[in-house]
C-alpha positions as CSV (number, residue, x, y, z in Angstrom):
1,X,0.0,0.0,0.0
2,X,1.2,3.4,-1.2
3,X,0.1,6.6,1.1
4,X,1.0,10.0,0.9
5,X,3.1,12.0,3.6
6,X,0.1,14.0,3.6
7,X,-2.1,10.8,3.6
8,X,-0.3,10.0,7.0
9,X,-0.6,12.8,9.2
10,X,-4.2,12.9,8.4
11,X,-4.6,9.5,9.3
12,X,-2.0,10.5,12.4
13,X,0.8,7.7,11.7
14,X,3.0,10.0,11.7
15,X,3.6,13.8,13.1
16,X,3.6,16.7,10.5
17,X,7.2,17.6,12.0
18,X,8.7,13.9,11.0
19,X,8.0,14.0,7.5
20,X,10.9,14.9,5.3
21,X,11.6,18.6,3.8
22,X,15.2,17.5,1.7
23,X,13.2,17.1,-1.6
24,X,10.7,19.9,-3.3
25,X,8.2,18.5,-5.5
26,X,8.0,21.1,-8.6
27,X,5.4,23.0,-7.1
28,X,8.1,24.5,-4.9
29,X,6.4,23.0,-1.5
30,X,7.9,20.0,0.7
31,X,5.9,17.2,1.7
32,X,6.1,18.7,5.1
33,X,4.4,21.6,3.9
34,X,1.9,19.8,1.6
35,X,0.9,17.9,4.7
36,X,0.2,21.0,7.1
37,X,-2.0,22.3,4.0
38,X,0.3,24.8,2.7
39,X,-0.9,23.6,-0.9
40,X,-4.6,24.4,-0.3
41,X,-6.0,26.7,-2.3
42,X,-7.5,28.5,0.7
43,X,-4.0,28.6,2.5
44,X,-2.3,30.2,-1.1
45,X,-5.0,32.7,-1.4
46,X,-4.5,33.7,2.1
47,X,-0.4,33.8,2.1
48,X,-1.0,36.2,-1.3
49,X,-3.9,38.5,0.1
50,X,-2.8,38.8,4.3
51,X,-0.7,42.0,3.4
52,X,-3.4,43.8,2.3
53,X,-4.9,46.2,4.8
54,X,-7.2,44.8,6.5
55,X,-7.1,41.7,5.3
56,X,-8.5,39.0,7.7
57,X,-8.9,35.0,8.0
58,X,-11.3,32.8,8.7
59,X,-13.6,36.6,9.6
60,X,-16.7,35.5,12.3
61,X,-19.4,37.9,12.7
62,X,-20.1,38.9,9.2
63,X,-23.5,37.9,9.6
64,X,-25.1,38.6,13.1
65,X,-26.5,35.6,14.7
66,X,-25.0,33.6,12.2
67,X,-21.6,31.5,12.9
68,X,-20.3,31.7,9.4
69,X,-16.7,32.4,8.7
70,X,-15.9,34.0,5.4
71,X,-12.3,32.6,4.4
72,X,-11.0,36.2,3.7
73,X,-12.4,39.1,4.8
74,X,-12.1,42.9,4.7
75,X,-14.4,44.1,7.4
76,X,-13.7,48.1,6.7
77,X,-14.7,47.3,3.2
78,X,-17.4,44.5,3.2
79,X,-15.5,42.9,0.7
80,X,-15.7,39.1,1.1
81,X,-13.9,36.4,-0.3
82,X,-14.3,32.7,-0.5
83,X,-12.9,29.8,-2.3
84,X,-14.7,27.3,-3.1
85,X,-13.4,23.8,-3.8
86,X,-15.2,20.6,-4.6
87,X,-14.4,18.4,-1.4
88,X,-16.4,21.4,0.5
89,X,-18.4,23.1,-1.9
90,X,-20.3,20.9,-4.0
91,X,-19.7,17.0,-3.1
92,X,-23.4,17.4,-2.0
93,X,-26.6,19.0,-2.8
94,X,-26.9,20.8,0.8
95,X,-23.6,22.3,0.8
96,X,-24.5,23.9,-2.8
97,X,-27.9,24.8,-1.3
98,X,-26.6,26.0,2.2
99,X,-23.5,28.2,0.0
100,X,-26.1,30.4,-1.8
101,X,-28.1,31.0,1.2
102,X,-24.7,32.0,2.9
103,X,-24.1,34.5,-0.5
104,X,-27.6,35.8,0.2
105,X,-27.5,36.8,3.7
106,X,-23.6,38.5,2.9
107,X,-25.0,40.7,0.3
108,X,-28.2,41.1,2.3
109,X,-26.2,42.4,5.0
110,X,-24.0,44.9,2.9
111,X,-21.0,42.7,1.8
112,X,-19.6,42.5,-1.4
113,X,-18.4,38.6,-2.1
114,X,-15.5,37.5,-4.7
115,X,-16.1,33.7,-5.5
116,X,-13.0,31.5,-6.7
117,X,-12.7,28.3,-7.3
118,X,-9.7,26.0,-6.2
119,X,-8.8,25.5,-9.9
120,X,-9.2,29.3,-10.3
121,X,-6.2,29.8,-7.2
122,X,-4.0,27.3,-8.7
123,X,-4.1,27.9,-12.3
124,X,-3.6,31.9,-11.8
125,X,-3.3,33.4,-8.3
126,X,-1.8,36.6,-10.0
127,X,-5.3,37.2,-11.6
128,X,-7.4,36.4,-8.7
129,X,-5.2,39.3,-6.2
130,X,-6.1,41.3,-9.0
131,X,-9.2,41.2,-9.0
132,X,-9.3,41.1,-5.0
133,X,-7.2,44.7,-5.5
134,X,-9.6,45.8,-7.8
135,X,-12.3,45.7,-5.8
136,X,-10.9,47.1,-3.1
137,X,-9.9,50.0,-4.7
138,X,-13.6,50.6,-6.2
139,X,-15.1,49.8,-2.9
140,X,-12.5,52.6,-1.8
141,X,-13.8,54.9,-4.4
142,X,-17.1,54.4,-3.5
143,X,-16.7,55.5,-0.3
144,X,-14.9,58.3,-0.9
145,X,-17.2,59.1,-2.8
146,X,-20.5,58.9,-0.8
147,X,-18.1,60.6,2.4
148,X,-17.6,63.5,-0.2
149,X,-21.9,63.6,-0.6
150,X,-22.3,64.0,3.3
151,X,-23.5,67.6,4.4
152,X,-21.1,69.4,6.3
């Protein structure tokens, strides 16, 4: 039987620390890394967007009442952003379902939300900051904007 370095510290064989770091697979990541989830597309978007101001992780409270956690947030801008992958986001009808009620109440509540998918953070992480950047700097505009329209 074959398994995975990854494969093993999720089954907890072994320890995340004793699995080797000598070789780098060509993604640029050790199999030590790989197993801590360094690789998931969550953890790449994160390590790409946490120098932005205000940028946040795993952000409670977005939705009062609620105990959803948006995977990167930017509270002083409502700007959400989630990554959706197949293992969580579409393996079963109820997920699907219970992910566009979660979109709903976010927009409902003032929050601007930036969908990618796991593919989407692999392929081209450079285009999905982008568009992350982008949007900040409209929803900064915007408020400038409205500020400017305030009386006095």
């Amino acid at each position: 039987m074959n398994v995975s370095f990854a494969e093993a510290v999720k089954r907890g064989w072994i320890k995340k620390e004793e699995v080797p770091t000598a070789a780098k697979p060509p993604g640029g990541l050790t199999p030590g890394q790989r197993a801590a989830g360094a690789d998931a597309p969550a953890s790449r978007l994160w390590a790409a967007l946490k120098d932005l101001p205000g940028a946040v992780q795993e952000y409670p409270g977005a939705i009062p009442g609620r105990r959803y956690k948006i995977d990167v947030a930017f509270p002083g801008q409502r700007l959400c952003v989630e990554i959706d992958g197949w293992e969580w986001h579409g393996k079963h009808k109820g997920d699907f379902q219970r992910d566009r009620e979660r979109q709903n109440l976010l927009t409902l509540n003032g929050w601007r939300v930036l969908r990618f998918t796991a593919k989407d953070v692999r392929g081209d992480l450079a285009a999905c900051v982008a568009q992350v950047e982008l949007a900040l700097a409209a929803g900064a505009s915007r408020y400038a904007e409205m500020e400017s329209q305030l009386p006095g």
